[in-house]
C-alpha positions in Angstrom: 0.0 0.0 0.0 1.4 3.7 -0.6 1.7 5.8 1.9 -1.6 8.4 3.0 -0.9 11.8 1.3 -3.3 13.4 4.2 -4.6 12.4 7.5 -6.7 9.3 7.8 -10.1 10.4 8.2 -12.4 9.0 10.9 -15.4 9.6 9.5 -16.7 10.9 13.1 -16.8 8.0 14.5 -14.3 6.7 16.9 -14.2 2.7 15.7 -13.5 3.6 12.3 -10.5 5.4 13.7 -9.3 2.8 15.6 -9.4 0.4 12.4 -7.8 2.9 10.4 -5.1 3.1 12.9 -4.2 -0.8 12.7 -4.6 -0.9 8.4 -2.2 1.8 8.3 0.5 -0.6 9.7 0.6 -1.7 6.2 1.5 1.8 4.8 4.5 2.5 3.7 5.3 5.5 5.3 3.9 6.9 8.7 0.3 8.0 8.5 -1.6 10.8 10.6 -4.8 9.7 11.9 -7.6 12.6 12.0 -8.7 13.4 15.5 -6.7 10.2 17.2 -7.5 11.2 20.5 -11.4 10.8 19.7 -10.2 7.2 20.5 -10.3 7.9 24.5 -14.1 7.5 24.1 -14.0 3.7 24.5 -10.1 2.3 24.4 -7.9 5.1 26.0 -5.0 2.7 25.8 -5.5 1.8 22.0 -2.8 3.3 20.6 -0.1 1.7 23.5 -1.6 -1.2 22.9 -1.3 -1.3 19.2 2.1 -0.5 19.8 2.8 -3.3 21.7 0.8 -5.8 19.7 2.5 -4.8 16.3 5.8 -4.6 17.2 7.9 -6.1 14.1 4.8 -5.6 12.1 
């Protein structure tokens, strides 16, 4: 996959960020996620936890 030329959007909804977040670990390059801290609303440790979990991803 090629690398997001702008932020991930979210859509407004907090899941759809969160699975944004874990198919851009196929990107490329880094990619910004829109609003990430919307996240907080139901997994304030998503993004430590994805970090963890896809570690040599």
């Amino acid at each position: 996959m090629a690398a997001a030329a702008e932020p991930l959007a979210r859509h407004g909804d907090h899941r759809i960020g969160m699975m944004m977040a874990i198919a851009a670990l196929r990107l490329a390059a880094p990619a910004e996620l829109e609003s990430a801290e919307a996240v907080n609303i139901s997994y304030p440790t998503f993004f430590e936890d994805l970090a963890r979990l896809s570690q040599g991803v």
